[in-house]
VEXMARMAR-288367 format. One record per atom (N, C-alpha, C): x, y, z. Coordinates in steps of 0.1 Angstrom, whole numbers, padded with zeros to 4 digits, always signed. Layout:
! VEXMARMAR-288367
XYZ/...
END
This chain:
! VEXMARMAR-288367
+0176-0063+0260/+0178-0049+0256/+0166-0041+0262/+0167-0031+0268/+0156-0021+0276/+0147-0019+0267/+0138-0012+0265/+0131-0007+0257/+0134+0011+0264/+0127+0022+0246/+0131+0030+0248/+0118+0044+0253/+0110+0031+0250/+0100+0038+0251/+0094+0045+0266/+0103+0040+0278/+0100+0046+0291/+0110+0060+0290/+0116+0061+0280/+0128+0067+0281/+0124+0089+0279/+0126+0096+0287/+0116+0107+0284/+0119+0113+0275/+0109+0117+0271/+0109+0127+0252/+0118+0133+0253/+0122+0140+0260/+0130+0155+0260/+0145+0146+0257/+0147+0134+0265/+0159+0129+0261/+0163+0123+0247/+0152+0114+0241/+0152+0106+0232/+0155+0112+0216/+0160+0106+0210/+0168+0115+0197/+0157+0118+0188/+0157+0128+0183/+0140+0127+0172/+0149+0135+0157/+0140+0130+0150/+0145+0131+0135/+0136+0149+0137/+0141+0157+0134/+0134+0170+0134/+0134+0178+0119/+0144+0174+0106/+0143+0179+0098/+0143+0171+0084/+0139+0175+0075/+0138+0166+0063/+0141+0172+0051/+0152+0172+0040/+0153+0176+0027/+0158+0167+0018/+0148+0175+0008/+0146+0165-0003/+0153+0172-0019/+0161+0170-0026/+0160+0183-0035/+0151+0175-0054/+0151+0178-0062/+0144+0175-0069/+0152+0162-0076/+0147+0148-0076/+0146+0132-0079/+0147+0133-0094/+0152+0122-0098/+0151+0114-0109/+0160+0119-0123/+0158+0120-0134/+0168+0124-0146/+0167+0140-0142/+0180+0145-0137/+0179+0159-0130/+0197+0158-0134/+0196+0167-0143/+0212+0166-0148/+0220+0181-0143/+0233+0180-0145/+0238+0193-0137/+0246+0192-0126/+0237+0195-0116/+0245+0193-0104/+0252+0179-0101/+0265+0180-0095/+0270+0170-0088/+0265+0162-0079/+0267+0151-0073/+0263+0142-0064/+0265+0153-0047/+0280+0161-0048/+0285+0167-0038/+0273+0177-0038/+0271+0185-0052/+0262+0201-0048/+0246+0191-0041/+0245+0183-0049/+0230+0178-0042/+0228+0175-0027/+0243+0166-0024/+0241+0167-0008/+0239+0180-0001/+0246+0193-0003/+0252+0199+0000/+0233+0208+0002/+0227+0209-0011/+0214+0212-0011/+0201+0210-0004/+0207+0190-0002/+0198+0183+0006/+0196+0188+0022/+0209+0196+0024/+0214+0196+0040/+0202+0211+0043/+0207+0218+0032/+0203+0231+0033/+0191+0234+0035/+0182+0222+0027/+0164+0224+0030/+0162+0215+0043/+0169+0202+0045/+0165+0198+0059/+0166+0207+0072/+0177+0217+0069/+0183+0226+0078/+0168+0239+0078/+0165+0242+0066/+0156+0253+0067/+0142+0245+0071/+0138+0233+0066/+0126+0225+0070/+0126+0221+0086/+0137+0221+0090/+0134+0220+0106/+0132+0236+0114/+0136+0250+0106/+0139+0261+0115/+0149+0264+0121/+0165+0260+0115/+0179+0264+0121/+0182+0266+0110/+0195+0271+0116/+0209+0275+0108/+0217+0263+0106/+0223+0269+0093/+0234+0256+0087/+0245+0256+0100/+0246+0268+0106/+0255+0271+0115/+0251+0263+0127/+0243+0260+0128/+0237+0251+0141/+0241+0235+0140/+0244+0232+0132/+0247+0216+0126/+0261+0218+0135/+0261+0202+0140/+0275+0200+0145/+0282+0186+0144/+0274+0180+0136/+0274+0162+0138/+0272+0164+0118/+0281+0157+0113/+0278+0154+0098/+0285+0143+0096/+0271+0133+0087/+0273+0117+0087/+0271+0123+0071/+0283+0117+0066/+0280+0114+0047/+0278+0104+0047/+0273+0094+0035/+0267+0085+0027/+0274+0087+0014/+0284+0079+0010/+0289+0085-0005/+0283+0079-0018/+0274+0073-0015/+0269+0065-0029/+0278+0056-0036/+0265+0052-0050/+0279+0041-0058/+0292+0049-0064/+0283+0063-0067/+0296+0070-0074/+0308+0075-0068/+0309+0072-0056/+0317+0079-0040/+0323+0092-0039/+0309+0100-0047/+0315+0113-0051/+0308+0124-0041/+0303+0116-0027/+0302+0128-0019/+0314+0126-0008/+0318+0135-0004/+0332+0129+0007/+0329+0144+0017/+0340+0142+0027/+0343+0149+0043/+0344+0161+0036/+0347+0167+0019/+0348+0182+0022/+0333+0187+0019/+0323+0178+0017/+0310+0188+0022/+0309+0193+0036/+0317+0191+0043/+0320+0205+0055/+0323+0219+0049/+0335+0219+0040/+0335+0229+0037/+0326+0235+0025/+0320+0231+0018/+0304+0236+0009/+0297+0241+0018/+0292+0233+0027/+0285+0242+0039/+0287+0249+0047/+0303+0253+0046/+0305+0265+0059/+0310+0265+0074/+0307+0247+0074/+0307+0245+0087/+0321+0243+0094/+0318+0252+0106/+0334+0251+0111/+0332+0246+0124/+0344+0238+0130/+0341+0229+0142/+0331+0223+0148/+0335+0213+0139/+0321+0202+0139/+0324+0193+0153/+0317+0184+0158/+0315+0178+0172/+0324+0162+0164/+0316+0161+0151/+0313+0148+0147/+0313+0148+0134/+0323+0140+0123/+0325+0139+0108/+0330+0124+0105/+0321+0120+0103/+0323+0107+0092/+0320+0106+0075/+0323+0094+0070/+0319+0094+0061/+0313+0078+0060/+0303+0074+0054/+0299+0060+0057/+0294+0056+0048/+0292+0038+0048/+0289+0029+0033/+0288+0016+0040/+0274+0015+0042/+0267+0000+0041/+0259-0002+0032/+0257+0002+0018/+0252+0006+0011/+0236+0010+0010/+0228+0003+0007/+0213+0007+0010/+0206+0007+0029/+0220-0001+0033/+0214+0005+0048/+0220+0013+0054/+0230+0025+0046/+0233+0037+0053/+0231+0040+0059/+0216+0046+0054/+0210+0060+0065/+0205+0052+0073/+0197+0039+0071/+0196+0036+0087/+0208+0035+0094/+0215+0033+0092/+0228+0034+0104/+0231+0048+0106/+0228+0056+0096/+0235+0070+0103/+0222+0072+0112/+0215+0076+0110/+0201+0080+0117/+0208+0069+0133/+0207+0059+0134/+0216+0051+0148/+0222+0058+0155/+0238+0063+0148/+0247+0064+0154/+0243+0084+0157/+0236+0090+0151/+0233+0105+0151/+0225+0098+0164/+0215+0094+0163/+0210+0091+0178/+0217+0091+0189/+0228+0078+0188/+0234+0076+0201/+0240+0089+0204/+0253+0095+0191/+0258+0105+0196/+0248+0117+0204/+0238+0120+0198/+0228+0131+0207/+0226+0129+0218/+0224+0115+0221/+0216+0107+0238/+0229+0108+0245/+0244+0112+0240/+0254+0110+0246/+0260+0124+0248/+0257+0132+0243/+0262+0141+0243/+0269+0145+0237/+0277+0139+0226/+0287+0138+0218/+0286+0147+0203/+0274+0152+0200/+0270+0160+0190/+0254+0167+0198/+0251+0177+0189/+0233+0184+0191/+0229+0183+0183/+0228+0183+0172/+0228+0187+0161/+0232+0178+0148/+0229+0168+0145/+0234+0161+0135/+0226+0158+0120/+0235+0164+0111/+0229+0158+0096/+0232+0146+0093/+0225+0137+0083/+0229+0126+0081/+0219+0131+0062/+0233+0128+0054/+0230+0130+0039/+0234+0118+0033/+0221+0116+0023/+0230+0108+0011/+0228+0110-0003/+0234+0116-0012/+0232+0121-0025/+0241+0111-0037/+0238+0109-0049/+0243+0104-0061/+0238+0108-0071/+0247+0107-0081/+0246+0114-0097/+0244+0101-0106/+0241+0090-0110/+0250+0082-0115/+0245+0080-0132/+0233+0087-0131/+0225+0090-0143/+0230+0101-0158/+0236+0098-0164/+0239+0112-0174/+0237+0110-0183/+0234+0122-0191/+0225+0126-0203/+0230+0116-0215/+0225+0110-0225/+0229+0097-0236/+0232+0087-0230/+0229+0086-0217/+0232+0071-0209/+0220+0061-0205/+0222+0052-0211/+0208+0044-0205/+0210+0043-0189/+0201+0041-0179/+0199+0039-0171/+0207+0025-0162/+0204+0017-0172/+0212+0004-0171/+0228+0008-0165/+0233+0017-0177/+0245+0015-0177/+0253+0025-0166/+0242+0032-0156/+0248+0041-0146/+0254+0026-0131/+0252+0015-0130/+0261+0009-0122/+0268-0002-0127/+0272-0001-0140/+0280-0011-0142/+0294-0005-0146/+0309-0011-0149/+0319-0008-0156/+0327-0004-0145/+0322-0005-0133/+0329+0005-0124/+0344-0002-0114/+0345-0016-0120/+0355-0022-0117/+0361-0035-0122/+0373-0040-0122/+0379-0046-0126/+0378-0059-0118/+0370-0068-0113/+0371-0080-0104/+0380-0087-0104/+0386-0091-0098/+0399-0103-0096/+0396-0111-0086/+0399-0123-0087/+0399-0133-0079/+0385-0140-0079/+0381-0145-0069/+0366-0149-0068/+0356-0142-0076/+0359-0127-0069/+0343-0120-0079/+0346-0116-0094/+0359-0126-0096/+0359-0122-0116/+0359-0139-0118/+0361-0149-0116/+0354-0160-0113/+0339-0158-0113/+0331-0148-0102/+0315-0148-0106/+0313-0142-0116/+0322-0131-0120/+0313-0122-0130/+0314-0130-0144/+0327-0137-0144/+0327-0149-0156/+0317-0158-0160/+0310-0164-0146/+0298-0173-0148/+0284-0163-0148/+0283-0149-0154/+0274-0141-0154/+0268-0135-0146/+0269-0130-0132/+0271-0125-0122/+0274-0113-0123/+0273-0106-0133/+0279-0090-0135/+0274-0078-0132/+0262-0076-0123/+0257-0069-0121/+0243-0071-0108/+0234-0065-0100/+0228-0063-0089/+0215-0072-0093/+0216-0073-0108/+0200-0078-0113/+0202-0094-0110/+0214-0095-0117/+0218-0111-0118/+0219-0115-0104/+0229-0112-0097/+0225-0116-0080/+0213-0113-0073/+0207-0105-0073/+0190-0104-0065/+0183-0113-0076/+0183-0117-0090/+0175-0124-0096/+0182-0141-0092/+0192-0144-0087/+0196-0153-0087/+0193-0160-0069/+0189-0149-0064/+0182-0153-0045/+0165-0154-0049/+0162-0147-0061/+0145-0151-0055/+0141-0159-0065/+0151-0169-0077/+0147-0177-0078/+0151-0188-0073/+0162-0187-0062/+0159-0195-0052/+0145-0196-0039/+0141-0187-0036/+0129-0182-0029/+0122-0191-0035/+0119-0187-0051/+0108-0198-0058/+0106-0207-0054/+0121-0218-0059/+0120-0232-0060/+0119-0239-0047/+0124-0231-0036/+0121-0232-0021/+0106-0231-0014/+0098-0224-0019/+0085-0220-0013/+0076-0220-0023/+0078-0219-0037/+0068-0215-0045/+0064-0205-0050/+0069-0191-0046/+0070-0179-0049/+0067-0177-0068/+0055-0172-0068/+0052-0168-0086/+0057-0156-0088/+0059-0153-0101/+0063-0141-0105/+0047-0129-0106/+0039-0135-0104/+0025-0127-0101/+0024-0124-0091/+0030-0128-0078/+0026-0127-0066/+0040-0110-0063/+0050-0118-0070/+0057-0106-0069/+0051-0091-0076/+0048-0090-0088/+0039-0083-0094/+0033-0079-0088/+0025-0083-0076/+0012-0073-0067/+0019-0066-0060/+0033-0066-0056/+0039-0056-0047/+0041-0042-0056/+0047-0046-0072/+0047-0037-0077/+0034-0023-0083/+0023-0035-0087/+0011-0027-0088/+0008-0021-0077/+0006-0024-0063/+0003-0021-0053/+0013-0007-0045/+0026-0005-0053/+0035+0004-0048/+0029+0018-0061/+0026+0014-0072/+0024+0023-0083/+0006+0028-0078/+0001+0022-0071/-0008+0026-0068/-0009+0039-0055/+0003+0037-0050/+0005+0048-0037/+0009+0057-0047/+0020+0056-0057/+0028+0068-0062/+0019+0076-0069/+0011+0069-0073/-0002+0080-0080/-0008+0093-0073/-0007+0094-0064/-0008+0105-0052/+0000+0112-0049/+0013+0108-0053/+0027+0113-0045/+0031+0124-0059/+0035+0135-0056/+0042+0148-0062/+0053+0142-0065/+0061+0137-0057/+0073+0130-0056/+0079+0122-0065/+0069+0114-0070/+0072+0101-0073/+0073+0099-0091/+0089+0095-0096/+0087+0096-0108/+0077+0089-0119/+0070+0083-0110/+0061+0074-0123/+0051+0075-0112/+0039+0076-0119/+0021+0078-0112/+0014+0074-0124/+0017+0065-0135/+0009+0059-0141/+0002+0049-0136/-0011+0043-0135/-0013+0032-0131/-0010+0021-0135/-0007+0009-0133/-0004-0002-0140/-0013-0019-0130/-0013-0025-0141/-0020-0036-0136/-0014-0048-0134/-0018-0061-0134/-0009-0071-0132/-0003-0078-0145/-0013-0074-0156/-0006-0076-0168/-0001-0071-0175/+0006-0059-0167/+0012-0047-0173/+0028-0051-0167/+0027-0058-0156/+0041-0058-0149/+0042-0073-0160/+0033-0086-0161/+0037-0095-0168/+0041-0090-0180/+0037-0083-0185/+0043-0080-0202/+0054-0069-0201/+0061-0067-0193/+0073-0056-0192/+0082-0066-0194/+0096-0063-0197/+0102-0073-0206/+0110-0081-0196/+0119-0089-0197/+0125-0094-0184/+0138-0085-0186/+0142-0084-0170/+0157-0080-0175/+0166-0090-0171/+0162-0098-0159/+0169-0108-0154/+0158-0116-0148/+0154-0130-0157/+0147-0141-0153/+0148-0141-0140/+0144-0140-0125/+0125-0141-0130/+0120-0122-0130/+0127-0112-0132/+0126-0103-0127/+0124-0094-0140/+0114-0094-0140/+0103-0082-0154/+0112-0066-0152/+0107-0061-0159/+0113-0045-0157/+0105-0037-0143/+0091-0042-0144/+0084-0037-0131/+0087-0040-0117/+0097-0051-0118/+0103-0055-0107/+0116-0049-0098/+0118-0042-0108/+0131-0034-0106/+0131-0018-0102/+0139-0015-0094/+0136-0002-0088/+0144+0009-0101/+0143+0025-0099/+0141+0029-0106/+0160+0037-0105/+0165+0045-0111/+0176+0052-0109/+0176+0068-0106/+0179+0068-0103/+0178+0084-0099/+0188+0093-0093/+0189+0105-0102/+0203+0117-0093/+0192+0120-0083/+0198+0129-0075/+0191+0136-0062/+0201+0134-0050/+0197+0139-0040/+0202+0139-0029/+0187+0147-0016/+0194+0135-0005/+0186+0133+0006/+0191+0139+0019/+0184+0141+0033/+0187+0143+0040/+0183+0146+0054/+0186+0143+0065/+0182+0143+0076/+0186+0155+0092/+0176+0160+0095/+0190+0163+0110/+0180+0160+0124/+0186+0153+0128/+0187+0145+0145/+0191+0155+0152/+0182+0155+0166/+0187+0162+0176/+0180+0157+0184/+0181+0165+0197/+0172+0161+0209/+0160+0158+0212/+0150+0152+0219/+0135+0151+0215/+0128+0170+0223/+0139+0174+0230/+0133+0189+0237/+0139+0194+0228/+0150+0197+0223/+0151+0208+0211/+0141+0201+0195/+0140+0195+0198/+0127+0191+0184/+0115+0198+0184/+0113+0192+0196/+0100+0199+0201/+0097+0215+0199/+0109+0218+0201/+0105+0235+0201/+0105+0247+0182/+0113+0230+0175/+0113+0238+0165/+0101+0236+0152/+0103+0241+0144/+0092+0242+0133/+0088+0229+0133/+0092+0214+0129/+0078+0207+0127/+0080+0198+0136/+0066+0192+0135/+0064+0180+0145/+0078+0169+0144/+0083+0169+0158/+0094+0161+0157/+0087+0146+0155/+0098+0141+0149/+0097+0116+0148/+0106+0108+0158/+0102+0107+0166/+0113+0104+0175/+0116+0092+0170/+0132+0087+0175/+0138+0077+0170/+0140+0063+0184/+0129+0057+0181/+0126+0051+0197/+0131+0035+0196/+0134+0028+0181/+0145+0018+0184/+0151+0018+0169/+0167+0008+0172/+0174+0004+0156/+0177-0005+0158/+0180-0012+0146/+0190-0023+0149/+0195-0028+0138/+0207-0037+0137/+0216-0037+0125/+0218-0052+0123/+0223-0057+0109/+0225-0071+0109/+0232-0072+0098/+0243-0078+0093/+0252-0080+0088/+0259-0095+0084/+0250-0103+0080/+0248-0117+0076/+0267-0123+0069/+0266-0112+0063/+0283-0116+0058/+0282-0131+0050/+0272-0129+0036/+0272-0141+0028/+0284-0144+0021/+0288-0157+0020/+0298-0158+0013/+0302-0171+0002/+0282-0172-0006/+0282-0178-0012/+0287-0193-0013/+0286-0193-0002/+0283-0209+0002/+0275-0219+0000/+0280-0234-0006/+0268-0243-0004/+0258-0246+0002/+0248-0248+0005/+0239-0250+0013/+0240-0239+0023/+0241-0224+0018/+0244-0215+0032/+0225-0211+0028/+0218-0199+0034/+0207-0196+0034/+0202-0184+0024/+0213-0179+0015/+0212-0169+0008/+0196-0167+0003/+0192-0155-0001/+0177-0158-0006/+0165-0165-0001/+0173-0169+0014/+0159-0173+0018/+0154-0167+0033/+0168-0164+0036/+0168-0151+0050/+0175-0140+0047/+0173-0132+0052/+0177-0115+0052/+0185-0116+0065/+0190-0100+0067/+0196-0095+0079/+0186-0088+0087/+0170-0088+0079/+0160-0080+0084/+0153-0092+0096/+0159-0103+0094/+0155-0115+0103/+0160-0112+0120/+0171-0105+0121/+0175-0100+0134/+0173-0088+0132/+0176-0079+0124/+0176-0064+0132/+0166-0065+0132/+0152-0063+0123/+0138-0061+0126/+0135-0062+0145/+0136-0077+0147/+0134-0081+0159/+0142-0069+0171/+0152-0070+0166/+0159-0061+0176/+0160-0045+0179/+0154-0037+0167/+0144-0029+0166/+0130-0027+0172/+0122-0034+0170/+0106-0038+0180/+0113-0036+0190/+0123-0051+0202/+0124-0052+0217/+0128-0033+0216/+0134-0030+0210/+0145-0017+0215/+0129-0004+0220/+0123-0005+0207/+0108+0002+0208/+0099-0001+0218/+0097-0013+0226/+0089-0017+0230/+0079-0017+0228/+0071-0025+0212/+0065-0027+0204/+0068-0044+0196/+0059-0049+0194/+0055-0062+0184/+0050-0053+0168/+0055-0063+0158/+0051-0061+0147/+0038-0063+0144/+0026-0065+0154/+0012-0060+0151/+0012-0048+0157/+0019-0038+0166/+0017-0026+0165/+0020-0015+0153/+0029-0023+0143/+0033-0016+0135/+0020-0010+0123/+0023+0008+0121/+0013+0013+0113/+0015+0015+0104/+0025+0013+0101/+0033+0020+0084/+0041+0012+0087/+0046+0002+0074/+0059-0003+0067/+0065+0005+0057/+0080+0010+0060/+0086+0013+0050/+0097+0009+0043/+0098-0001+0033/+0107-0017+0034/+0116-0007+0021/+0127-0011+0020/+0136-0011+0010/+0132-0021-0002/+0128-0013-0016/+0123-0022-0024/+0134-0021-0038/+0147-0028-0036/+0156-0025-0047/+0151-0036-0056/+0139-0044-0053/+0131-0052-0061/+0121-0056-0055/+0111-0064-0062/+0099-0067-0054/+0101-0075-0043/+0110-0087-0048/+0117-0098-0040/+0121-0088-0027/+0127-0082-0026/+0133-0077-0017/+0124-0074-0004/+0114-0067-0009/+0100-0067+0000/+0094-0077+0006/+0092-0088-0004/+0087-0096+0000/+0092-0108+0013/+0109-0104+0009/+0115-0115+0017/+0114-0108+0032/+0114-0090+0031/+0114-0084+0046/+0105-0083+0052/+0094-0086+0044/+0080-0093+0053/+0079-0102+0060/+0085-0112+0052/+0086-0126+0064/+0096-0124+0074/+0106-0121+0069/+0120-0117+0078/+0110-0114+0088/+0108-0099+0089/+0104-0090+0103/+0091-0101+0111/+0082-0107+0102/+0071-0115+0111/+0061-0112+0103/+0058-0103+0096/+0044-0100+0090/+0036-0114+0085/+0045-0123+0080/+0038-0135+0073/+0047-0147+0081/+0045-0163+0076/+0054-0174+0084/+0064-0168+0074/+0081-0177+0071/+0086-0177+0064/+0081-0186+0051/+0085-0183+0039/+0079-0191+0028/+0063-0185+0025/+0060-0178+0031/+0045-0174+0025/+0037-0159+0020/+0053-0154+0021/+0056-0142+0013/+0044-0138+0003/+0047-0150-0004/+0039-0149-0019/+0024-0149-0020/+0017-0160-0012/+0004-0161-0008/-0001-0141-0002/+0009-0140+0009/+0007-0130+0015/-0001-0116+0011/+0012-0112-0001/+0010-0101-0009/+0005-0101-0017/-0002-0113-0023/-0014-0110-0031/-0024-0115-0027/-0031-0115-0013/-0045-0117-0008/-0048-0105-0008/-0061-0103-0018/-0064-0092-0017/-0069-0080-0002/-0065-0070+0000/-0075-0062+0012/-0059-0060+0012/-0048-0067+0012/-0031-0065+0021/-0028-0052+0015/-0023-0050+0003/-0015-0043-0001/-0025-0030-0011/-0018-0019-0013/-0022-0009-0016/-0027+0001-0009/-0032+0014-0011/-0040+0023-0005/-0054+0021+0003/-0061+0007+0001/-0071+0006+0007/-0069-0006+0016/-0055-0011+0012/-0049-0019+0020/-0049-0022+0035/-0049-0034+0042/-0048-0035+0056/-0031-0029+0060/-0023-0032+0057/-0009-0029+0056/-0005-0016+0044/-0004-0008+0050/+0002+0005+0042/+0018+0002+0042/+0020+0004+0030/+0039-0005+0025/+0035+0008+0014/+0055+0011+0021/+0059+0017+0011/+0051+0032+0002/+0041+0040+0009/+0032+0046+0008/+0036+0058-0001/+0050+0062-0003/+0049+0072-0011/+0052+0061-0028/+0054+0050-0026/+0059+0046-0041/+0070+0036-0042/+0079+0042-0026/+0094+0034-0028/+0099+0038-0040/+0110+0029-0038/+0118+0030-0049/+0115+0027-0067/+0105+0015-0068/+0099+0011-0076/+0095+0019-0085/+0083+0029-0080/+0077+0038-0081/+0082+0057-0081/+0089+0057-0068/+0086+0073-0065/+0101+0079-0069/+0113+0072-0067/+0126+0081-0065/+0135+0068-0058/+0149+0069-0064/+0161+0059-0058/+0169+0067-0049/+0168+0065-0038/+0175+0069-0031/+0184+0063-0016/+0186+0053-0025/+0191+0044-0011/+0185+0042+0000/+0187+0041+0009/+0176+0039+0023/+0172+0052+0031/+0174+0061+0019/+0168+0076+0026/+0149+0075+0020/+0149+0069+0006/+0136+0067+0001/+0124+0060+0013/+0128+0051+0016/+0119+0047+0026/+0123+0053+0041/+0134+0060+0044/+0132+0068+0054/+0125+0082+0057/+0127+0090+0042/+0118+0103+0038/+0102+0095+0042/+0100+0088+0032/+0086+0088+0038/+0078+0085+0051/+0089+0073+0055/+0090+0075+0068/+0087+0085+0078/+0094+0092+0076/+0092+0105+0083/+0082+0112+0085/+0072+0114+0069/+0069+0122+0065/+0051+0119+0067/+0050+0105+0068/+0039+0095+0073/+0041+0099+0088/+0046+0099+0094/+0054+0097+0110/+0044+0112+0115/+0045+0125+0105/+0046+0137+0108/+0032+0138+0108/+0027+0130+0098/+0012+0132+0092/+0012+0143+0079/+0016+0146+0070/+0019+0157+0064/+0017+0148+0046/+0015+0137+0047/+0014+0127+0032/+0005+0134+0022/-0002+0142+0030/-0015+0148+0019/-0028+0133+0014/-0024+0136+0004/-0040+0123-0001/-0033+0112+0003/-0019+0109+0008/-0018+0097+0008/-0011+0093+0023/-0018+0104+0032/-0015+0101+0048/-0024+0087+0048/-0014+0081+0057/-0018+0065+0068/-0026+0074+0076/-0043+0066+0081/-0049+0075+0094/-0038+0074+0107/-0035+0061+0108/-0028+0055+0120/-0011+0055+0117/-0006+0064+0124/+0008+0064+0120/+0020+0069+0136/+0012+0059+0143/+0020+0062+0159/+0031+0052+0158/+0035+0040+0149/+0046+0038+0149/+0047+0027+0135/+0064+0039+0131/+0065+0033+0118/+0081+0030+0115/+0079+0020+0111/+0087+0006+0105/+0099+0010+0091/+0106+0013+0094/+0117+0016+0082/+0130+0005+0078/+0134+0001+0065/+0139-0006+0066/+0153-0003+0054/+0166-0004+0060/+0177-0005+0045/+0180-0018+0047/+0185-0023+0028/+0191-0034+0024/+0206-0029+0020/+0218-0036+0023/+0226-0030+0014/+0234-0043+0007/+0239-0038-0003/+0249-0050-0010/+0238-0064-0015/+0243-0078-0019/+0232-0089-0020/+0228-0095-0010/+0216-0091-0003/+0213-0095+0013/+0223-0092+0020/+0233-0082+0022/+0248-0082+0032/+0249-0078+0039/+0239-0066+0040/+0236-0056+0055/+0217-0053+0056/+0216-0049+0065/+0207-0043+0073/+0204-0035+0082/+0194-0028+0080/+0193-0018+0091/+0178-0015+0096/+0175-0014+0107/+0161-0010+0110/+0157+0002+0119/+0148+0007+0115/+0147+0020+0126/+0130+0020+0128/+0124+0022+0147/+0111+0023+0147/+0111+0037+0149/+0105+0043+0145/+0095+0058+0141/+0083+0060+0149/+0081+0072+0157/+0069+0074+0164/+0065+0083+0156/+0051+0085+0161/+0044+0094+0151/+0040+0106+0164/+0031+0114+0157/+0027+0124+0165/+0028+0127+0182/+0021+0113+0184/+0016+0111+0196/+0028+0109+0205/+0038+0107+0201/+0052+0101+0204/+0057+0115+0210/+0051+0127+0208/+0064+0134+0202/+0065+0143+0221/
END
């Protein structure tokens, strides 16, 4: 695969706008008005008109309550480019992809890529915003019978395979979480800036052996959003464009097989790689990691995936001291992630992304952020997506 990086700026697809609308227990609006919101500030945070958009990639969430007529909420009339799309937590890296190609092709100028959900409402525990939502038959009512009923039980059921494979502690997982709560402390953004320690994530209750409550990412309404364009029309408008200089996708297609590799490889094991060649970059140039953390496990396994550590030493890894946190060798997950800051599917670690990329973090800018590492998970290990990020210097 070429690399993209000989490729000239003015061609190369650059993320140019970003909207965010307000995270977390935010009742009211629909999943649809939020996208519809999200598009509006990305649209005003780059310096165009909603009328300038011609490429619109939806993301429908768990609640699949954004769909094709956010065209018409927005106004927009003869679009280049309308989909609607679901890999689940690695959506937006695939839209962010295919908004690329279409730009570099000519096929759109202009492209948003949104993803918004509601799934939180008022007298509802949090818990109960993804479960109930279907009837299983066949095999997957077969798993949900043997207790399999929900996201906790299968991600808790891969990293206690991780454990008994490598040795992986539930302490070592712990340091990813203290160490993500330690960035959110800084972040406006981020719905929790308490500090917490390692005996704070030990004594949080379990929800699914081996996985404490600190281990688990957070829920959240809101809606996110992106628009892609040219690296010469970026350039000219309001903020420092991110160019989008490689991706790449992976799609493992587990199927709970004996002796298959569940839990102990990702899809982050190819695309990562295939992301870097596309950049023309190694994972020691990388300056910012922004990993999908729908648990701690989750991070930990896309570390080894991508190369940061061998396989199996995950655990050692993240809790040698100097790695993880703000004073950290490795800046992960810098606004909070998901853990910490806001759920937003694979827009959470692509907003920051961005936003690290731009230089604009405030107290919690990376000094070095000429190229940054983004990553979606979607479904139990079932997709992937990677996208490399230039920063300034790129632009």
């Amino acid at each position: 695969m070429s690399s993209r990086v000989d490729m000239p700026a003015y061609r190369r697809a650059a993320i140019a706008g970003l909207g965010l609308t307000e995270m977390g227990k935010v009742y009211g609006p629909t999943a649809q008005q939020f996208a519809a919101e999200a598009v509006r500030r990305a649209v005003a945070d780059a310096g165009i008109a909603v009328a300038d958009i011609d490429g619109l990639l939806v993301s429908a969430g768990v609640t699949n309550a954004v769909n094709l007529s956010l065209q018409v909420d927005l106004g927009l009339r003869d679009l280049r480019m309308l989909t609607q799309m679901q890999a689940f937590g690695s959506t937006a890296g695939a839209m962010v992809q295919y908004a690329a190609l279409a730009v570099e092709a000519g096929m759109a100028d202009t492209v948003a890529c949104v993803f918004a959900d509601a799934p939180l409402q008022p007298g509802r525990s949090t818990g109960a915003a993804y479960t109930g939502r279907s009837e299983p038959l066949g095999w997957a009512g077969l798993r949900e019978a043997s207790g399999f009923v929900n996201p906790n039980t299968l991600y808790a059921l891969a990293a206690r395979r991780h454990m008994q494979a490598y040795g992986t502690t539930s302490e070592q997982l712990g340091a990813i979480a203290v160490a993500q709560r330690a960035w959110a402390e800084t972040n406006p953004l981020a719905q929790l800036r308490t500090p917490i320690t390692l005996a704070d994530h030990q004594a949080s209750r379990f929800v699914v052996e081996p996985f404490h409550l600190l281990d688990c990412c957070l829920v959240s309404n809101g809606g996110a959003a992106v628009i892609v364009t040219s690296g010469d029309r970026a350039a000219a408008l309001a903020q420092p464009p991110v160019p989008v200089l490689g991706w790449g996708q992976a799609h493992p297609g587990n199927r709970w097989r004996r002796n298959d590799d569940f839990g102990l490889v990702s899809g982050a094991a190819r695309s990562g790689p295939t992301a870097l060649e596309m950049a023309g970059v190694g994972v020691e140039d990388v300056d910012v990691v922004e990993l999908y953390d729908c648990y701690t496990y989750t991070v930990l396994l896309t570390l080894e995936d991508y190369g940061f550590c061998k396989k199996g030493e995950g655990g050692a890894f993240v809790s040698t001291p100097g790695i993880l946190g703000p004073e950290g060798a490795l800046p992960l997950n810098t606004g909070g992630g998901q853990l910490s800051s806001y759920y937003m599917w694979g827009m959470t670690p692509l907003a920051e992304g961005v936003i690290q990329a731009r230089g604009q973090a405030g107290k919690r800018q990376v000094d070095r952020h000429d190229i940054v590492l983004v990553s979606g998970n979607g479904g139990f290990l079932d997709h992937h997506s990677t996208l490399v990020l230039g920063g300034t210097s790129h632009s």
